[in-house]
C-alpha positions in Angstrom: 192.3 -60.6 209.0 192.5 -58.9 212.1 189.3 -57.3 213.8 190.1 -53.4 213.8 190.0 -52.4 217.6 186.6 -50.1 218.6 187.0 -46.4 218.5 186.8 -46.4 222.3 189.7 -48.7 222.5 191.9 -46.0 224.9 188.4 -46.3 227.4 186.0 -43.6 228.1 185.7 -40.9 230.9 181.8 -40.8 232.6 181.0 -40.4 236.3 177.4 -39.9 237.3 176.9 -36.4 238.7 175.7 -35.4 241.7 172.0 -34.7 241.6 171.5 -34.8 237.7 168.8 -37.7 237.1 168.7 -36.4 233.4 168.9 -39.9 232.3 166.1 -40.9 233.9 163.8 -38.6 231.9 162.4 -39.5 228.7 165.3 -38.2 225.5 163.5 -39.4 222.6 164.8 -42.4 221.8 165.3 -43.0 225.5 162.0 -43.5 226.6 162.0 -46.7 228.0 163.4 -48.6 230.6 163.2 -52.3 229.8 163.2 -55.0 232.6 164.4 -58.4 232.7 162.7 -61.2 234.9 165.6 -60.3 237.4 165.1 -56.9 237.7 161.4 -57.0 238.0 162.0 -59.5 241.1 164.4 -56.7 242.2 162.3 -54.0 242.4 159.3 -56.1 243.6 161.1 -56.9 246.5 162.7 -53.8 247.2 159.2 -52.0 247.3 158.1 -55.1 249.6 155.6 -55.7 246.9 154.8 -59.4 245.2 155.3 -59.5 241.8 151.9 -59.9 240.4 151.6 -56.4 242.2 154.7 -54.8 241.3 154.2 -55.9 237.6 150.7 -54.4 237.4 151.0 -50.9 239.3 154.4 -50.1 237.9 154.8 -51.9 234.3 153.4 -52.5 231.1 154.3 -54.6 227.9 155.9 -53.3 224.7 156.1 -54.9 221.7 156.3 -58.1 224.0 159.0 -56.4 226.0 158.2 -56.1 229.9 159.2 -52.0 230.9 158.6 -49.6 233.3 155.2 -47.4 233.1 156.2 -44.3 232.0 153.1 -41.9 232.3 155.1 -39.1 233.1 158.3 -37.5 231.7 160.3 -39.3 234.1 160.9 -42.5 236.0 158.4 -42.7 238.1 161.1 -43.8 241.1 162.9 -40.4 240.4 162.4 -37.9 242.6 163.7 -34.9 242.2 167.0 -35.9 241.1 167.3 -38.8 243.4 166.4 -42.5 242.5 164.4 -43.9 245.0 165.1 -47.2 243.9 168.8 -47.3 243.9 170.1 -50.3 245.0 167.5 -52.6 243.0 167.5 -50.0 240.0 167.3 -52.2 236.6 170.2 -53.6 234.6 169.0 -51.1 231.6 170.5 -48.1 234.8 173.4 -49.8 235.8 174.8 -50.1 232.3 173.6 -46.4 231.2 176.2 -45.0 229.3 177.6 -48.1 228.2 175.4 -49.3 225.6 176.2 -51.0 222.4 174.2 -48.1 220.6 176.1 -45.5 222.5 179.4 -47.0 221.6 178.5 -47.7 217.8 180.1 -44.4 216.6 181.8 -42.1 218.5 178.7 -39.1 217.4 176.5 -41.3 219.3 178.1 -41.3 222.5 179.1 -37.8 222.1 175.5 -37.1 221.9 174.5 -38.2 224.6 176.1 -35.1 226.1 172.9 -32.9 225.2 171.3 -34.7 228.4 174.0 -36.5 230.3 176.6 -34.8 231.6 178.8 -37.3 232.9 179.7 -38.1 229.4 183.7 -37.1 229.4 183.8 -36.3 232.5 185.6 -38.4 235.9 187.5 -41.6 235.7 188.6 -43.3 232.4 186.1 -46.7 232.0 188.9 -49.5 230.2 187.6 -50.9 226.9 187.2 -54.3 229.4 185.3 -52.4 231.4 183.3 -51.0 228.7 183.2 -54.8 227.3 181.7 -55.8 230.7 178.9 -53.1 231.2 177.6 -54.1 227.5 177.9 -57.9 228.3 175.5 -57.2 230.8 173.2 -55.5 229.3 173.0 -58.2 226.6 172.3 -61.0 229.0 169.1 -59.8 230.6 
């Protein structure tokens, strides 16, 4: 029996928008930013900060999960609209919108446009693409 292809099969359009941050605020059920080992490293050394004092200014644990202190109703490396942390930002960022619960039914990923909009919008993402971006989400 053949697998029937995903309802994103023809790709996706999304392209970050200039000076939006809106994913980087706290949506409900996107309040979190979880970290791998990896990224924690990252962001450690990208703050020229150790570990042990990376992890205990700037994360807690959640349900045995390691993630970004949220205190406030944003990232606390956004500011403004800008990441401060860019270039080591955490897998959990790169990936954003590609997620697997984004891309379960199409409703969900068109509702992601009440906060994000890059959603349908710039250069069509191939389903490979798509495939990729969840993949390595996945791994960390």
């Amino acid at each position: 029996m053949a697998t029937r292809p995903p309802w994103y099969a023809e790709g996706l359009r999304f392209a970050c928008q200039p000076d939006c941050g809106r994913c980087c605020s706290n949506h409900d059920d996107y309040a979190y930013v979880y970290l791998s080992e990896e990224d924690a490293a990252a962001l450690a050394a990208h703050l020229h900060l150790d570990e042990e004092t990376f992890r205990a200014r700037w994360t807690q644990m959640d349900d045995g999960d390691l993630v970004l202190r949220m205190d406030q109703q944003a990232c606390p490396f956004l500011e403004g609209a800008r990441c401060t942390v860019y270039e080591a930002r955490p897998t959990q960022c790169r990936t954003f919108p590609f997620w697997k619960e984004n891309l379960r039914r199409r409703a969900n990923w068109e509702g992601l446009k009440t906060f994000c909009p890059g959603v349908g919008e710039g250069p069509v993402h191939s389903l490979l693409q798509i495939r990729e971006r969840v993949a390595e989400r996945e791994a960390k």
